[in-house]
Rosetta silent file (secondary structure, phi, psi, omega in degrees, C-alpha in Angstrom):
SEQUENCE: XXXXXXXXXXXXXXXXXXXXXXXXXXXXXXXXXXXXXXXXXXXXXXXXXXXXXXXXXXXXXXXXXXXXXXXXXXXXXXXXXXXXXXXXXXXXXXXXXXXXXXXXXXXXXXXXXXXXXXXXXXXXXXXXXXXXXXXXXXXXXXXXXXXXXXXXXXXXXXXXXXXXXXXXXXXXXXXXXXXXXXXXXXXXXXXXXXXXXXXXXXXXXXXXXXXXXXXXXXXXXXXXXXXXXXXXXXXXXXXXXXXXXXXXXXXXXXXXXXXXXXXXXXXXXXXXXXXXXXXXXXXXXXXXXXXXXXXXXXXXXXXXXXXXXXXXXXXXXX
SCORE:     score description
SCORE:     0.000 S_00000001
   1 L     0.000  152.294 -165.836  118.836  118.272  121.925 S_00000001
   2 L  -167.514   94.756 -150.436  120.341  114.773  122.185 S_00000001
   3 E  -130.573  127.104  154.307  118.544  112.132  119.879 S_00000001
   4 E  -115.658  132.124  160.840  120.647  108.602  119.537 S_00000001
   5 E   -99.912   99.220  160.385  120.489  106.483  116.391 S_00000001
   6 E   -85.680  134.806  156.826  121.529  103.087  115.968 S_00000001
   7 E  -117.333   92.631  177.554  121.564  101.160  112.881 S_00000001
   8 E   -66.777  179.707 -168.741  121.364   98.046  112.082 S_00000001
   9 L   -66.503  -45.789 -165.930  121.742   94.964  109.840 S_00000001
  10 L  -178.183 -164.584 -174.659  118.436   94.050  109.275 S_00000001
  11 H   -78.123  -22.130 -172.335  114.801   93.122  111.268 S_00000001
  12 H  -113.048   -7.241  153.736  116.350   90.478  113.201 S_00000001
  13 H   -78.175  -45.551  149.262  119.304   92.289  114.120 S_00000001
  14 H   -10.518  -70.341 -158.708  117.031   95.331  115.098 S_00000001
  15 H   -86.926  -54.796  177.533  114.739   93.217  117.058 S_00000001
  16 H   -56.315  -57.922 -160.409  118.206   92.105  119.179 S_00000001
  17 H   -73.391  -39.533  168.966  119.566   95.548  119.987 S_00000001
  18 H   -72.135  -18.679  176.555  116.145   96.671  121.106 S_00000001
  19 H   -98.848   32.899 -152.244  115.680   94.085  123.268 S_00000001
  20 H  -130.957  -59.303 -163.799  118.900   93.982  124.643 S_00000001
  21 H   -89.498  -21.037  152.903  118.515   97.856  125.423 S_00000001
  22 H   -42.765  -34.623  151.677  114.817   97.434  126.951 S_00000001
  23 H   -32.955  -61.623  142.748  116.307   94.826  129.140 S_00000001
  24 H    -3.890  -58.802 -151.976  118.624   97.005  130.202 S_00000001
  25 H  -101.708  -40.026 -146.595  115.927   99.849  131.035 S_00000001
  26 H   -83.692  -43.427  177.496  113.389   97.136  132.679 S_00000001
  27 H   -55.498  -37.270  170.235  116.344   95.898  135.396 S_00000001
  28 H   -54.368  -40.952 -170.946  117.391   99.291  136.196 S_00000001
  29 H   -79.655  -28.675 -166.897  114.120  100.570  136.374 S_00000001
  30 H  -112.017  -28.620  179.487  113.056   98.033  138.621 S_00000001
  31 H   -76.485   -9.191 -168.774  116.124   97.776  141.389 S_00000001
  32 L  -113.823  -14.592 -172.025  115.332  101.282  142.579 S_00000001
  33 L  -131.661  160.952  178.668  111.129  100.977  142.084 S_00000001
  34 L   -75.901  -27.463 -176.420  108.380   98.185  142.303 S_00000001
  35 L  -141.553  157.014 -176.033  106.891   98.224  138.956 S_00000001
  36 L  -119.763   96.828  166.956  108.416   99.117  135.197 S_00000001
  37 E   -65.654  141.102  177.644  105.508  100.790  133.447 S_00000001
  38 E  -127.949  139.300 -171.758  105.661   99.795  129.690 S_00000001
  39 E  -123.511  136.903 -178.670  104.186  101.549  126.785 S_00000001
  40 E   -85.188   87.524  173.719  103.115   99.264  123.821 S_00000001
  41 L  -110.203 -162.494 -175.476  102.692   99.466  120.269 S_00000001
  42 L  -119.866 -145.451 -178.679  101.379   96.805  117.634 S_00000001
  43 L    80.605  165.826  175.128  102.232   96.519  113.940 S_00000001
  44 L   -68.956  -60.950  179.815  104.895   93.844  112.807 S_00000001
  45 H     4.766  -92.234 -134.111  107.771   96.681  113.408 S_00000001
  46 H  -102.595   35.484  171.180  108.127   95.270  117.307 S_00000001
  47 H   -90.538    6.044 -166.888  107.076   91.387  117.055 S_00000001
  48 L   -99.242  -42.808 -167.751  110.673   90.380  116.813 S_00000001
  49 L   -84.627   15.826 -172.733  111.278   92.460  120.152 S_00000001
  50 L  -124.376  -43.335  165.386  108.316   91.222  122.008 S_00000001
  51 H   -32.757  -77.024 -135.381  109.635   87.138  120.953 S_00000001
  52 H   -84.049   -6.550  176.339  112.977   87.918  122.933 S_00000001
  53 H   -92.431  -23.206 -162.075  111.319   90.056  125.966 S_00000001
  54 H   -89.523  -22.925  170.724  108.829   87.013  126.213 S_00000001
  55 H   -99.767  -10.183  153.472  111.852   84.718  126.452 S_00000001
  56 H   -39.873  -85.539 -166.981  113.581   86.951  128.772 S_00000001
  57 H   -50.980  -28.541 -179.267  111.360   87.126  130.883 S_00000001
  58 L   -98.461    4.431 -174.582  110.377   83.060  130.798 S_00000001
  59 L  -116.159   -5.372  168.491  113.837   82.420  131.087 S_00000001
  60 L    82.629   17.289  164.631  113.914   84.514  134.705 S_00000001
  61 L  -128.318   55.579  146.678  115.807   87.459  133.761 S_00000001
  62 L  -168.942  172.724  177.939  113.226   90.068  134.915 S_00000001
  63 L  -113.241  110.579 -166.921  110.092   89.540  136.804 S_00000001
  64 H   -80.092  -13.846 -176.415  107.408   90.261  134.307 S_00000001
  65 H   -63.660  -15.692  168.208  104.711   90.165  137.409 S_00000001
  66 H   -80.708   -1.533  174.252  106.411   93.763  137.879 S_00000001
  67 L   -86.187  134.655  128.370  105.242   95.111  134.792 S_00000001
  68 E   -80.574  148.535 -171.210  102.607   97.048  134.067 S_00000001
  69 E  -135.387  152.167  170.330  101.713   97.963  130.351 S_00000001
  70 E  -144.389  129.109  168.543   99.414  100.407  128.315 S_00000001
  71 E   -72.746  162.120 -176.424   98.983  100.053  124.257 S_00000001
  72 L   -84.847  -51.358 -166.521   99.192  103.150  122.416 S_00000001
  73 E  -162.778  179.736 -133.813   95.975  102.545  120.536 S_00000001
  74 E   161.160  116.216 -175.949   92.718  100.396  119.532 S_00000001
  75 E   -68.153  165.865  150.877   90.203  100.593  116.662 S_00000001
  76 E  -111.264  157.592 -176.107   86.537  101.306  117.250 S_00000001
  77 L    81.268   38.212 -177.509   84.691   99.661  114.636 S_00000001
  78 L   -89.273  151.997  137.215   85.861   95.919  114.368 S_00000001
  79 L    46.767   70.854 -163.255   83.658   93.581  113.889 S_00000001
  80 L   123.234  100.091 -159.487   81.205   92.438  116.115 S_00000001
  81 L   -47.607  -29.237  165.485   77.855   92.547  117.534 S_00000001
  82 L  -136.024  161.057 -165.794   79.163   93.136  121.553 S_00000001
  83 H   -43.727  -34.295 -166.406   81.775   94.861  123.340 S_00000001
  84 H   -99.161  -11.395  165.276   83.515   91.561  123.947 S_00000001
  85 H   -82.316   -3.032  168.172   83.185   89.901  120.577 S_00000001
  86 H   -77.417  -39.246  178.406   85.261   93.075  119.181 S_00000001
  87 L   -59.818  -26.056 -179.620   87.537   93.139  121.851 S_00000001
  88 L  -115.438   58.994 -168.562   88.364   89.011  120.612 S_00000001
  89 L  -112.032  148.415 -162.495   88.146   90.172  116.962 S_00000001
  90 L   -67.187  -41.060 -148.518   91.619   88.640  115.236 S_00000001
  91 L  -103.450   16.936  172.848   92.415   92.299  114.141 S_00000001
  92 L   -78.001  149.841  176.115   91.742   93.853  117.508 S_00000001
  93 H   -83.064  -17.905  171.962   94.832   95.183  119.113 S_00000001
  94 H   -56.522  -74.944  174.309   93.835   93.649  122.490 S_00000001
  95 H   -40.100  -65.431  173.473   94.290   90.253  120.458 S_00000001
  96 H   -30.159  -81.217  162.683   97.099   91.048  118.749 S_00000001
  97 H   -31.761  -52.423  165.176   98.995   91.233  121.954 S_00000001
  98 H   -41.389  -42.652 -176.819   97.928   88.552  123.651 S_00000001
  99 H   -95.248   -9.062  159.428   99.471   86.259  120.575 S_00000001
 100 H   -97.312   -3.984 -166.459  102.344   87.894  120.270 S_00000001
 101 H  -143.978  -47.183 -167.187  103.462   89.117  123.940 S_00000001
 102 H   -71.015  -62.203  157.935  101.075   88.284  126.600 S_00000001
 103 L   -81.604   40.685  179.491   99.613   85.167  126.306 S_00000001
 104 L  -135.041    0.609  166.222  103.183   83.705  125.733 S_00000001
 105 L  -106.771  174.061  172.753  104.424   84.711  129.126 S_00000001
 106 L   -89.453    3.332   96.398  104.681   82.642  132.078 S_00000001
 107 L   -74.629  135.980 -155.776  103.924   85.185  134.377 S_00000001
 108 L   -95.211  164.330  178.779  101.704   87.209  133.165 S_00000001
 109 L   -77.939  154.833 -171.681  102.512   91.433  134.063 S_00000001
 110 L   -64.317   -9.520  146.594  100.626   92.988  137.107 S_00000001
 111 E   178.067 -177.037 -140.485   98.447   94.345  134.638 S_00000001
 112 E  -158.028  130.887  162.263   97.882   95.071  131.239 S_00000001
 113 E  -146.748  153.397  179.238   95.700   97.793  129.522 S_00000001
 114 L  -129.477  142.845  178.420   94.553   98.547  125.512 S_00000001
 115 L   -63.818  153.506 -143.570   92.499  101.348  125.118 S_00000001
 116 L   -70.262    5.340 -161.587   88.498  101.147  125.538 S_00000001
 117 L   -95.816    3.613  173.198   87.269  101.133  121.809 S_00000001
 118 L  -104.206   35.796  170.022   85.858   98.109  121.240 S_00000001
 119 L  -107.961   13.345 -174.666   83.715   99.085  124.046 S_00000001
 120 L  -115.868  146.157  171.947   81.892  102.019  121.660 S_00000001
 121 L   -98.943  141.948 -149.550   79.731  100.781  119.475 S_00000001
 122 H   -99.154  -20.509  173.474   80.181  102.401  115.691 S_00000001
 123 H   -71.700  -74.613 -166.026   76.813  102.967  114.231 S_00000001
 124 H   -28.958  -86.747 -171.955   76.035  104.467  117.578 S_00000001
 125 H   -38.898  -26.504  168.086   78.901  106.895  117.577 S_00000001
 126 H   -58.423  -75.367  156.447   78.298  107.515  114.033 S_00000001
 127 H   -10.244  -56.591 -148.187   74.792  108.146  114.580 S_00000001
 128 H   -79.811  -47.497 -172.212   75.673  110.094  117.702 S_00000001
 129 H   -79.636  -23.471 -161.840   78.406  112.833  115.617 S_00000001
 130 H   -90.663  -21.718 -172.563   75.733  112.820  112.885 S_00000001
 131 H  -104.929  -26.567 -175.903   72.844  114.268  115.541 S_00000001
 132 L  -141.474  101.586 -154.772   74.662  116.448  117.460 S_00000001
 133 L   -96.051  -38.962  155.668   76.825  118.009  115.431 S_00000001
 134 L   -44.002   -8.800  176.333   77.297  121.358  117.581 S_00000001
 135 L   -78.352  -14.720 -150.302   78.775  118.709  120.347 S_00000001
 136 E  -174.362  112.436 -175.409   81.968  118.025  118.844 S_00000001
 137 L  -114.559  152.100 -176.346   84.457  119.773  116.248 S_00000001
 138 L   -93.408  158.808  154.800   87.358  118.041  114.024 S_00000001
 139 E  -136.992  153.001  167.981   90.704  119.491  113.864 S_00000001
 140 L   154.806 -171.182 -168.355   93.741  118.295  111.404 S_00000001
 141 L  -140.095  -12.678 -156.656   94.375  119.603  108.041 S_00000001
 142 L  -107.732 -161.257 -170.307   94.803  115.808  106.265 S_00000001
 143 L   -79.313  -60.014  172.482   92.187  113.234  105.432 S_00000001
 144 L   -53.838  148.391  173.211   92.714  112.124  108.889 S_00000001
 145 E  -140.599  153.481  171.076   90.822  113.918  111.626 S_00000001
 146 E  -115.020  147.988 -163.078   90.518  113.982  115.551 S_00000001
 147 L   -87.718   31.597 -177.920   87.079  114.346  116.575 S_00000001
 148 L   -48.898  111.803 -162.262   87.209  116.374  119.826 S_00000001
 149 E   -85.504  125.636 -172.607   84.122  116.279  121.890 S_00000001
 150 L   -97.952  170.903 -164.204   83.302  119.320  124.093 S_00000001
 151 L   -64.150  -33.026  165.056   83.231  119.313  127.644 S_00000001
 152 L   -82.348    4.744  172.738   79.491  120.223  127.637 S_00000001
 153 L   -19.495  119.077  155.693   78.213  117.087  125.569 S_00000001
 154 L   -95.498  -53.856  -74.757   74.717  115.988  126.466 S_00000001
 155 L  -101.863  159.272  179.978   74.746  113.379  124.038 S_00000001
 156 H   -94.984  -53.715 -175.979   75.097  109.793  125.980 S_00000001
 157 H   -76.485  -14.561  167.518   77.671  108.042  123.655 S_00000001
 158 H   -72.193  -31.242 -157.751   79.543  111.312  123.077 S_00000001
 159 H   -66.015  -52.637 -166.627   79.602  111.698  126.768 S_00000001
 160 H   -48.944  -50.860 -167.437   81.183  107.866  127.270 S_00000001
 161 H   -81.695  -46.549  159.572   83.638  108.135  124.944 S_00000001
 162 H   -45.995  -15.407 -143.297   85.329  111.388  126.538 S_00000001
 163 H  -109.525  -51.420  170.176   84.390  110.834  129.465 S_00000001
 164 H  -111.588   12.327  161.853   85.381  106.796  130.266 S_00000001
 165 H  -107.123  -60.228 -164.746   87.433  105.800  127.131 S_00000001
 166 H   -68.290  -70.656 -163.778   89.659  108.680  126.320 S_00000001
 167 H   -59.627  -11.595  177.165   89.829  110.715  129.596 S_00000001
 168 H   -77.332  -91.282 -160.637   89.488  107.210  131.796 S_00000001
 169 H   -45.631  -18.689  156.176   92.785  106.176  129.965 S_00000001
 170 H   -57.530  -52.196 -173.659   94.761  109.436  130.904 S_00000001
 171 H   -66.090  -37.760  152.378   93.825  108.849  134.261 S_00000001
 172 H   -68.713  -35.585 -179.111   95.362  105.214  134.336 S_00000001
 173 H   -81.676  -20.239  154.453   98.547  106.065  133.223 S_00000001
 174 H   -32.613  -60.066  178.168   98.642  109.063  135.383 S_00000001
 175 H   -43.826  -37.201 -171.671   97.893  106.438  138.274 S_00000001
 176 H   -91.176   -9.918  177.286  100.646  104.279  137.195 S_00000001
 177 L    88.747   15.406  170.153  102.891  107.755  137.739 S_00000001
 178 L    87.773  155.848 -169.444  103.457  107.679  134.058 S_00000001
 179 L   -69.077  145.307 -174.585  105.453  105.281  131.258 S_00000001
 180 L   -94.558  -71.317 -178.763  109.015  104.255  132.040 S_00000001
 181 E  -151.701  144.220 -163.561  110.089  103.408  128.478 S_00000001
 182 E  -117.718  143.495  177.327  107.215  103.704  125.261 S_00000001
 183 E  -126.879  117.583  178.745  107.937  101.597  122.072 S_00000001
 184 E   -97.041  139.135  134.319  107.090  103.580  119.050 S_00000001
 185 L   -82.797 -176.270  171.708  106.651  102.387  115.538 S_00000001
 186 L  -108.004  165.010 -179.593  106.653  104.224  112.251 S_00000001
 187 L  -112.247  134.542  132.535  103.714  105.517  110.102 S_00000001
 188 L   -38.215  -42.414  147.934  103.883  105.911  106.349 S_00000001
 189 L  -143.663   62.250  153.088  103.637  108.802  106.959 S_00000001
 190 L    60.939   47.213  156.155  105.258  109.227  110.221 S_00000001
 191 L  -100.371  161.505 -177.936  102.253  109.081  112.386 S_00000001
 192 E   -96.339  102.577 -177.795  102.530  108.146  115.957 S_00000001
 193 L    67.011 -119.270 -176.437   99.760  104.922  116.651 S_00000001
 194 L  -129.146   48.661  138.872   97.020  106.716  115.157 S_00000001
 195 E   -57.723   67.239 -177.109   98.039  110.537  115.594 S_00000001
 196 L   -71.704 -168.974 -151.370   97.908  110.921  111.760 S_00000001
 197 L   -86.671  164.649 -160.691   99.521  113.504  109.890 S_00000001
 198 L    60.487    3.814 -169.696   98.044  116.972  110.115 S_00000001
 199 L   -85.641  143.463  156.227   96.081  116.635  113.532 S_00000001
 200 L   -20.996  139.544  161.949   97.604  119.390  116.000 S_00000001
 201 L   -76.033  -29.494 -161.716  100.235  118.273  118.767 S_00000001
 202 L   -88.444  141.298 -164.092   98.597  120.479  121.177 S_00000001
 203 L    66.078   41.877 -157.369   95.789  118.889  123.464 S_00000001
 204 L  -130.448   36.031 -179.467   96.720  115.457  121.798 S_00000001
 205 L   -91.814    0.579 -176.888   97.072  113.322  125.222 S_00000001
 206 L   176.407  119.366 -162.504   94.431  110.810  124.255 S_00000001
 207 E  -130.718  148.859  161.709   92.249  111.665  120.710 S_00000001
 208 E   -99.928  139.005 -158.263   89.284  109.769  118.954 S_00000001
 209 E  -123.724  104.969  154.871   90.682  109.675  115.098 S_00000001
 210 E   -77.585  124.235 -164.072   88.277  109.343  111.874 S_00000001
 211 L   -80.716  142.307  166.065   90.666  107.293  110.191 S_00000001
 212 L   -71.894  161.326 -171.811   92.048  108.835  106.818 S_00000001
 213 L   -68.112  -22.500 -175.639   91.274  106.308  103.937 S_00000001
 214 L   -82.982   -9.958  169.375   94.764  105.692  103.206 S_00000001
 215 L  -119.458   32.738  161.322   95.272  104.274  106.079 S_00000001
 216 L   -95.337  -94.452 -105.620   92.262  102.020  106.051 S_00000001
 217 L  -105.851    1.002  169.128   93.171  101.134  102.757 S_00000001
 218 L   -93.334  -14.700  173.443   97.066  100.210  103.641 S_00000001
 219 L   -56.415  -43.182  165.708   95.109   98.118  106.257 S_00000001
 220 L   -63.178  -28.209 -155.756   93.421   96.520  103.789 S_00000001
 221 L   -77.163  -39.423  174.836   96.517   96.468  101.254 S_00000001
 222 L  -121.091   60.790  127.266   98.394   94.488  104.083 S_00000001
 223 L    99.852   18.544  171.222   96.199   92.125  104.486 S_00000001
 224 L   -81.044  -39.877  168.914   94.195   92.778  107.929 S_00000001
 225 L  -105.966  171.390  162.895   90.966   93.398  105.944 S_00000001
 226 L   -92.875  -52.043  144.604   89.486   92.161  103.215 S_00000001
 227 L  -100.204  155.084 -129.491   87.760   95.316  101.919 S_00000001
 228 H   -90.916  -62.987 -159.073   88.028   98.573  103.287 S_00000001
 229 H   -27.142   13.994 -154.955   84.024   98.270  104.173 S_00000001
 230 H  -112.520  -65.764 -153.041   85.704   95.717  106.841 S_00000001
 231 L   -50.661  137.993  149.514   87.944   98.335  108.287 S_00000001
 232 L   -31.311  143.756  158.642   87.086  100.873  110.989 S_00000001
 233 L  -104.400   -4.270 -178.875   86.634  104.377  110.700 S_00000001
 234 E  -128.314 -169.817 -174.696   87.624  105.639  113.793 S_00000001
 235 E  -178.054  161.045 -170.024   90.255  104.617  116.412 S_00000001
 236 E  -144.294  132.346 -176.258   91.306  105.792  119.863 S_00000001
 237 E  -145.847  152.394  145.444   94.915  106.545  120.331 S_00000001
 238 L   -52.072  120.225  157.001   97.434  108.242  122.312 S_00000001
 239 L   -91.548  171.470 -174.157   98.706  111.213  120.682 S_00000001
 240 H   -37.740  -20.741  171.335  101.784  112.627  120.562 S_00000001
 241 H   -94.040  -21.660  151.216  101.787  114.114  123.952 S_00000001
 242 H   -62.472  -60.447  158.547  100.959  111.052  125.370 S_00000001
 243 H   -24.538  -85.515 -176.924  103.336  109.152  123.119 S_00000001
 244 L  -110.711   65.133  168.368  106.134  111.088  124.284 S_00000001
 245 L  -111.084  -18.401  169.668  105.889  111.927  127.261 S_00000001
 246 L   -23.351  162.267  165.702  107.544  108.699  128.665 S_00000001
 247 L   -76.524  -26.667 -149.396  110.987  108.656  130.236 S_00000001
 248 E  -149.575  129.254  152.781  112.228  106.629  127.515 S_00000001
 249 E  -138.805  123.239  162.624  110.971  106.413  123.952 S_00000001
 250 E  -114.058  100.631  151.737  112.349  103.890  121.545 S_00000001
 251 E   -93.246  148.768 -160.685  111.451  104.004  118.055 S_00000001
 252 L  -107.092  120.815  164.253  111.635  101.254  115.723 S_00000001
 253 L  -133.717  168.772 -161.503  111.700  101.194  112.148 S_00000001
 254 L  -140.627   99.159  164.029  111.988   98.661  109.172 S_00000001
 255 H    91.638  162.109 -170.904  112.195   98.967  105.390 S_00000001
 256 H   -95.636   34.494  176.231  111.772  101.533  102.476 S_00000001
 257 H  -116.978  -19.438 -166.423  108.129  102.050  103.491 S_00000001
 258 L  -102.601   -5.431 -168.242  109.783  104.034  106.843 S_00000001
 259 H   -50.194  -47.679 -177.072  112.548  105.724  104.664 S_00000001
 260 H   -68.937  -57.594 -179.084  110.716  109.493  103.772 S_00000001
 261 H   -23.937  -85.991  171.814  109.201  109.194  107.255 S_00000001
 262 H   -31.837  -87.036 -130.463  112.264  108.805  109.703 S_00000001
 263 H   -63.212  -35.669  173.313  114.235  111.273  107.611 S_00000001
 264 H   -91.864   -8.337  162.860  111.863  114.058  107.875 S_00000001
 265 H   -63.648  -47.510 -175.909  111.201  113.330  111.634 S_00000001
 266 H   -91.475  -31.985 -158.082  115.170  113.964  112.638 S_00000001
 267 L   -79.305  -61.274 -121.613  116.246  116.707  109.006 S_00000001
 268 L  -103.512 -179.323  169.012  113.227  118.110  108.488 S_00000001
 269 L   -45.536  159.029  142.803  110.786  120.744  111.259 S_00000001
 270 L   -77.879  113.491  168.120  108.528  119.741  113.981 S_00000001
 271 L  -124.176  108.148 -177.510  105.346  119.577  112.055 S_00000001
 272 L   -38.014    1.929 -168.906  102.147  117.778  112.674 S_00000001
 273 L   -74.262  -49.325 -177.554  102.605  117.226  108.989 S_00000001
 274 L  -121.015   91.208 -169.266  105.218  114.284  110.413 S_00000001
 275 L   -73.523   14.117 -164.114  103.729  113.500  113.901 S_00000001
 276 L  -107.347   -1.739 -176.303  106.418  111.580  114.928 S_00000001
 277 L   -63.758  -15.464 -172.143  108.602  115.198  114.308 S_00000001
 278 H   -75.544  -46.169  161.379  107.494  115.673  117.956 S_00000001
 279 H   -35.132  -48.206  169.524  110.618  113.510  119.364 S_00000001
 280 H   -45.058  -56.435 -162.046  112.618  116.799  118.720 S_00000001
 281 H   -69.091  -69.216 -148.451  110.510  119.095  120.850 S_00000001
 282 H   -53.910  -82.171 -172.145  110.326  116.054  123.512 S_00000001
 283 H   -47.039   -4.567  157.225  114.090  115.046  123.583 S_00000001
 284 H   -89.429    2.985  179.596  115.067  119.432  123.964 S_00000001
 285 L  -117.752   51.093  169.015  112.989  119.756  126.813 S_00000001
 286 L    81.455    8.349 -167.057  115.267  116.238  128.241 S_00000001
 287 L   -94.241  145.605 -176.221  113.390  113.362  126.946 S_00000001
 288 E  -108.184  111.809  161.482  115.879  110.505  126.010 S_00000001
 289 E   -88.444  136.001 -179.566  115.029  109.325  122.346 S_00000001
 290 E  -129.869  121.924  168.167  116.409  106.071  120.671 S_00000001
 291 E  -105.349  127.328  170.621  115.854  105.393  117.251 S_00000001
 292 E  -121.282   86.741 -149.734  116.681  101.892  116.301 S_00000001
 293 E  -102.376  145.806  170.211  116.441  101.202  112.738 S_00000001
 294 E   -65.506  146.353  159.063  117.477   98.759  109.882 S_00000001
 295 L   -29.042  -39.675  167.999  119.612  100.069  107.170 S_00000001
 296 L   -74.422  -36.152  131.349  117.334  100.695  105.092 S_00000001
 297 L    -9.294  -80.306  165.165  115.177  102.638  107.111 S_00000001
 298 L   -22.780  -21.089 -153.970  118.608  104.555  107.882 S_00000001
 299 H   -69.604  -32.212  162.323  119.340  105.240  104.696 S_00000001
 300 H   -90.429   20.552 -168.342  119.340  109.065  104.033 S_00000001
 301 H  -107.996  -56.400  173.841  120.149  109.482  107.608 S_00000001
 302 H   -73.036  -22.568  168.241  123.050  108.222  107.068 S_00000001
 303 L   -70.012   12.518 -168.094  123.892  110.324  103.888 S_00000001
 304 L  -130.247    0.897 -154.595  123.483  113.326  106.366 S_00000001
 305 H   -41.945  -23.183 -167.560  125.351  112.315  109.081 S_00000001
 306 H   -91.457  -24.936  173.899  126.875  115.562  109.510 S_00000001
 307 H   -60.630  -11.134  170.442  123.344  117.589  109.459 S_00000001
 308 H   -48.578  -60.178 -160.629  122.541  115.226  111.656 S_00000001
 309 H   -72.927  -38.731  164.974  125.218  115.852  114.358 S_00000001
 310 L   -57.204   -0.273  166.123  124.545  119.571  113.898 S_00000001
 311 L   -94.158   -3.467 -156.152  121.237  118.956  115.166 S_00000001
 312 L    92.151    2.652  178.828  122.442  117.255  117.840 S_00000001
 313 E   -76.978  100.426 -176.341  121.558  113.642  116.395 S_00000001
 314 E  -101.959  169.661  178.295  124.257  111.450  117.185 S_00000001
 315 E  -135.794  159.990  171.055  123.998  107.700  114.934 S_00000001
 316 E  -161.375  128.763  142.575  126.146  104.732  115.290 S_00000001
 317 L   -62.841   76.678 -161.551  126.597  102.101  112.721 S_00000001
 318 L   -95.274    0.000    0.000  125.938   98.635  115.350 S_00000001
């Protein structure tokens, strides 16, 4: 296994080194092929690295018309009386992008996708798991759960959402011949988008999630809702097999909210317990993992350094 760590100074040093080695991967990536698929997360974590790709790129040194991109994940349940006022909801992830990455370049990439969920409506789907309850079984062990829909669904809105949100979005990135390099965030607790902790790795390429409360209620805590009655309950993500299946995965972390997280992702098992623990299994079967972290982040990582290296973890102090 062969996991790299970098550490850094701080968020704006961070935010430099990743985009300095994403550059890196989009020119390379692009003299031998026509398009640099890009995988996408939200959160603050990667607004520093999406400034300096957006000036990159408006500054002529890559051709963003050569990108294609797919987000990691998308609530159902913003806001909003039709598919397109959710989809423009401030706290939609669709949105989000646009004002931090998209609508700031000057060529815009050859296309651009967020997953389908403010195209479900949420009373329906509520409604819909509440009537046909033999349609569709949860698995996870936490508060969070994914909602897996069987293959025989009559139901019409169960059908949609397996059929053209989740299983439609496998089939675009398939299409695109799969992600080039995926930009990961952290979890509180070390979920991948919204794989939360306890759902199964296995069968996890694209999941509908009834969100656990706590993480509706850190939504609320930082400052996206007002009350959790605001927030979503569900959410359509990538899971961990999606996540990292990329050629490239770079995760990003920040702060003494990512500290427990990280540390049990490289020290501790692979356990859906930490879904982001899944970068082990990926980078031993060859996947090249980058963690690029702040100090702080770093910090018992670095007290380990040698259990580290015995895992095969190498770090550098940048």
């Amino acid at each position: 296994m062969s996991i790299k760590v970098f550490v850094t100074r701080d968020f704006e040093h961070m935010s430099d080194v990743a985009s300095d080695l994403v550059k890196d991967q989009i020119k390379t990536v692009l003299a031998r092929k026509d398009r640099f698929v890009f995988g996408l997360a939200t959160g603050n974590t990667p607004t520093g690295l999406y400034k300096r790709l957006v000036a990159a790129a408006n500054g002529g040194e890559f051709d963003s018309s050569r990108i294609q991109s797919f987000n990691l994940d998308e609530y159902i349940g913003l806001p909003g009386e039709t598919a397109q006022d959710r989809c423009l909801h401030p706290e939609s992830y669709g949105y989000f992008m646009i004002r931090e990455f998209f609508g700031k370049l000057k060529t815009p990439f050859a296309s651009t996708s967020v997953p389908g969920g403010p195209l479900v409506d949420q009373n329906k789907l509520t409604a819909a798991l509440k009537k046909c309850s033999k349609q569709w079984h949860e698995e996870g062990d936490d508060a969070g759960r994914s909602i897996v829909i069987h293959t025989d669904a009559t139901n019409e809105t169960l059908k949609f959402v397996r059929n053209d949100v989740l299983n439609a979005y496998t089939r675009r990135i398939a299409a695109a011949k799969g992600i080039d390099l995926q930009i990961l965030g952290v979890g509180g607790r070390g979920h991948v988008a919204f794989h939360e902790s306890g759902i199964p790795f296995a069968n996890s390429k694209m999941l509908l999630v009834r969100l656990d409360e706590n993480t509706r209620q850190n939504a609320v805590t930082d400052g996206h809702f007002a009350i959790i009655e605001d927030c979503p309950l569900y959410a359509v993500t990538m899971g961990a097999q999606s996540a990292y299946a990329a050629k490239t995965v770079v995760l990003m972390a920040n702060g003494a909210r990512k500290i427990e997280p990280v540390t049990d992702s490289l020290l501790g098992p692979v356990s859906p317990d930490v879904p982001i623990s899944y970068g082990q299994q990926y980078a031993a079967k060859g996947g090249n993992l980058i963690y690029i972290l702040d100090t702080i982040a770093a910090q018992k990582l670095l007290e380990n350094k040698e259990a580290l290296a015995n895992k095969g973890v190498e770090i550098a102090v940048v």
